[in-house]
C-alpha positions as CSV (number, residue, x, y, z in Angstrom):
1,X,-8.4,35.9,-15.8
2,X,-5.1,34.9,-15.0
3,X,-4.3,31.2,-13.9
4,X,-3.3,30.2,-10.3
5,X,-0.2,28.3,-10.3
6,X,0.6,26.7,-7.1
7,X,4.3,25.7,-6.9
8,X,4.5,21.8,-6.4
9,X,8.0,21.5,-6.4
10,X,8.1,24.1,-3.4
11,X,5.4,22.3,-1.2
12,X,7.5,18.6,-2.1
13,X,10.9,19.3,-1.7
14,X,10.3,19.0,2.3
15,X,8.5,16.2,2.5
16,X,11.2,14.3,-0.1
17,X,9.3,12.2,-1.7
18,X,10.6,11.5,-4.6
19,X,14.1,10.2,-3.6
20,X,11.6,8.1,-0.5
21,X,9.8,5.9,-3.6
22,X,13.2,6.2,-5.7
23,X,14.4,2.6,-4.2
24,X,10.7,0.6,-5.0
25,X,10.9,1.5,-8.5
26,X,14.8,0.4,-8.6
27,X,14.0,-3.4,-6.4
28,X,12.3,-6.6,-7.5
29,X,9.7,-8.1,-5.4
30,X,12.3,-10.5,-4.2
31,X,15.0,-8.2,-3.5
32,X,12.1,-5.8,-1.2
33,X,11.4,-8.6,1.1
34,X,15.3,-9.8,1.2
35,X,15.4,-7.5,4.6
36,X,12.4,-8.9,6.7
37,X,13.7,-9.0,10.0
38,X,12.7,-12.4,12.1
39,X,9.5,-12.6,13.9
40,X,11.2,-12.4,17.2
41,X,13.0,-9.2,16.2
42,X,10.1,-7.8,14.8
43,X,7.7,-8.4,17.7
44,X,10.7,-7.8,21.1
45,X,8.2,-6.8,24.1
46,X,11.5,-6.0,25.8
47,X,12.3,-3.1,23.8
48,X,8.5,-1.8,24.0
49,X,8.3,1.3,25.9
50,X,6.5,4.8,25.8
51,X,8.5,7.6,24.5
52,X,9.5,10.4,26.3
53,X,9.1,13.4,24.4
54,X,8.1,13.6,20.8
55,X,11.5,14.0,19.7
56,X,12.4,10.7,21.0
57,X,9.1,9.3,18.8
58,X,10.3,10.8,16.3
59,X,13.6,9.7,16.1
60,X,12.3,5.7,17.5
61,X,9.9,6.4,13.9
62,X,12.7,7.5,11.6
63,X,14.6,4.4,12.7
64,X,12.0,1.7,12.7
65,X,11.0,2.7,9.5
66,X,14.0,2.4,7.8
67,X,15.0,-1.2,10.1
68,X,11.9,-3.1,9.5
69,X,10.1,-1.3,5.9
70,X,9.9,-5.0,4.6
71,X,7.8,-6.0,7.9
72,X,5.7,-3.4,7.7
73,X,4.8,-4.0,3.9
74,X,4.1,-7.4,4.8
75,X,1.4,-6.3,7.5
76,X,0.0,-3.9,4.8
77,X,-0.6,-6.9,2.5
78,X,-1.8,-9.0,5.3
79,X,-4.0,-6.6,6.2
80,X,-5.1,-5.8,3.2
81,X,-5.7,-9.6,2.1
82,X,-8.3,-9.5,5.6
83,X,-10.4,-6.9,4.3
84,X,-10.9,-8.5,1.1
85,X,-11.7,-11.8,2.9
86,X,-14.1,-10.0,5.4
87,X,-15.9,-8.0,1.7
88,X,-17.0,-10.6,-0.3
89,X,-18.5,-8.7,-2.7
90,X,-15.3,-6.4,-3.8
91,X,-13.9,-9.8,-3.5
92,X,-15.8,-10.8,-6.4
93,X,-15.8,-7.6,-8.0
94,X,-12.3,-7.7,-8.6
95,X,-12.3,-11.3,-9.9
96,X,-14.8,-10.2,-12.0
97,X,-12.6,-7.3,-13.6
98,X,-9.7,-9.0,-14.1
99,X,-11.3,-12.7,-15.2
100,X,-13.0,-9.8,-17.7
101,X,-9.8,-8.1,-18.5
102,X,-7.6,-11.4,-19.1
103,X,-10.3,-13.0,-21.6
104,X,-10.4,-9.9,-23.6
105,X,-6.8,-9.4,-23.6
106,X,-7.1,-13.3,-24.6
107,X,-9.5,-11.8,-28.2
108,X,-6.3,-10.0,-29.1
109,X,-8.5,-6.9,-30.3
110,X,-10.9,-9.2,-32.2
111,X,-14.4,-8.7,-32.7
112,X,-16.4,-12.0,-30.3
113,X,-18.7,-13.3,-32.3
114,X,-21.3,-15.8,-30.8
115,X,-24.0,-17.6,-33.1
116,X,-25.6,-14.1,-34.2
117,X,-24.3,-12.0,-31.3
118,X,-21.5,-9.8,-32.8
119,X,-19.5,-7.1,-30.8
120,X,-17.0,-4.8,-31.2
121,X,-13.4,-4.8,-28.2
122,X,-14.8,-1.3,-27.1
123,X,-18.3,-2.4,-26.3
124,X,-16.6,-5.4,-24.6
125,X,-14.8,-3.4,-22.1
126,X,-17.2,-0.8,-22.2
127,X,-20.0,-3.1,-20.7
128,X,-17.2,-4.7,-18.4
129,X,-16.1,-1.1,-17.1
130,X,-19.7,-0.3,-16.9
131,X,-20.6,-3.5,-14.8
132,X,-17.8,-3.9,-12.6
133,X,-17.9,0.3,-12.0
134,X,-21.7,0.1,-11.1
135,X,-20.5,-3.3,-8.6
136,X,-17.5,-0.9,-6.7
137,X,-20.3,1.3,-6.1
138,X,-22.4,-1.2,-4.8
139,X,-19.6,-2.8,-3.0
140,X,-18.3,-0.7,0.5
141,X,-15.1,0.2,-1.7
142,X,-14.1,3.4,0.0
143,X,-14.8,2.5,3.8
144,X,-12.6,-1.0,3.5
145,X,-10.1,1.4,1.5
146,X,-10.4,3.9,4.4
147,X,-10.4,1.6,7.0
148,X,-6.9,-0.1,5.6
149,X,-5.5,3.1,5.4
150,X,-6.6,3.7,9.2
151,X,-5.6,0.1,10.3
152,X,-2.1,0.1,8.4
153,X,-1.6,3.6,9.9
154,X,-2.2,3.1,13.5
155,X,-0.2,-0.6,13.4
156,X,2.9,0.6,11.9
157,X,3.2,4.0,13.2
158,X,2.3,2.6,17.0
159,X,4.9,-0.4,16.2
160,X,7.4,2.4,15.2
161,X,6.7,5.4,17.7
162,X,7.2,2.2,20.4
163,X,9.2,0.0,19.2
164,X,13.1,1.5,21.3
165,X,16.3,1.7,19.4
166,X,19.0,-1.1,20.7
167,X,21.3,-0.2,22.9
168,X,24.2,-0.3,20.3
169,X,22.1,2.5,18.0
170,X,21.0,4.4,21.2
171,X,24.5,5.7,22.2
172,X,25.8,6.0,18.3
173,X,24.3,9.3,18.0
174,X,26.1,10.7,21.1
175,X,29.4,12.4,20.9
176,X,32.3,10.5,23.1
């Protein structure tokens, strides 16, 4: 039976992808939020209006992106810090794994040995896997992850699709 190969490169190339996440590998966490654009900027009622056509959303979309990428990063994580407030129990879940994960890392590969308890690094962080795996399950992981997804979605693209150009970038497109 002969293997399906489905080209990757053919169904990427469009969407560009990889010269879009080029830039976050290259920039420090500093140097990312370097750009945010004031509050005032960011949140201008004035310049809110409904597009015309989707052309015209398209374009307002390309351009906001690009203008305020560090503002809309910063809602993400602000977002994303209110779900974990509002889910206690992934809240703890996560503490739990990586309060597990830095005390290991702390036995440097050593067996922990306690009175006449001995065990081995890989049952360690196989019964830490095993307990904080069986808590994500327990814990609504994939709805808050869905429902950030869905929340960051709808308040950056609606900022962007709504958000107008200036006037100075409206009429620099447009042949004299």
């Amino acid at each position: 039976m002969a293997r399906i190969q489905i080209p990757l490169d053919a169904l990427t190339s469009r969407l560009n992808i990889q010269d879009r996440f080029s830039g976050f590998r290259n920039t420090s966490l500093s140097n990312r939020f370097s750009n945010l654009r004031p509050v005032g900027e960011f949140l201008d009622f004035k310049r809110v209006s409904k597009p015309v056509n989707f052309s015209e959303m398209q374009s307002r979309v390309n351009y906001n992106l690009g203008q305020f990428s560090s503002n809309y990063l910063l809602v993400f994580f602000v977002l994303s810090f209110y779900a974990l407030i509002t889910t206690p129990l992934l809240l703890f879940d996560i503490a739990l794994l990586v309060t597990g994960l830095w005390i290991l890392g702390r036995l440097g590969g050593e067996d922990l040995v306690i009175g006449t308890f001995h065990a081995t690094s890989s049952q360690l962080y196989t019964g830490l896997f095993v307990v904080t795996g069986i808590l994500f399950l327990i814990a609504p992981t994939f709805s808050t992850v869905l429902w950030l997804l869905g929340a960051s979605g709808v308040v950056i693209i609606g900022h962007a699709a709504l958000m107008d150009k200036p006037i100075d970038e409206a009429f620099s497109g447009e042949a004299v």
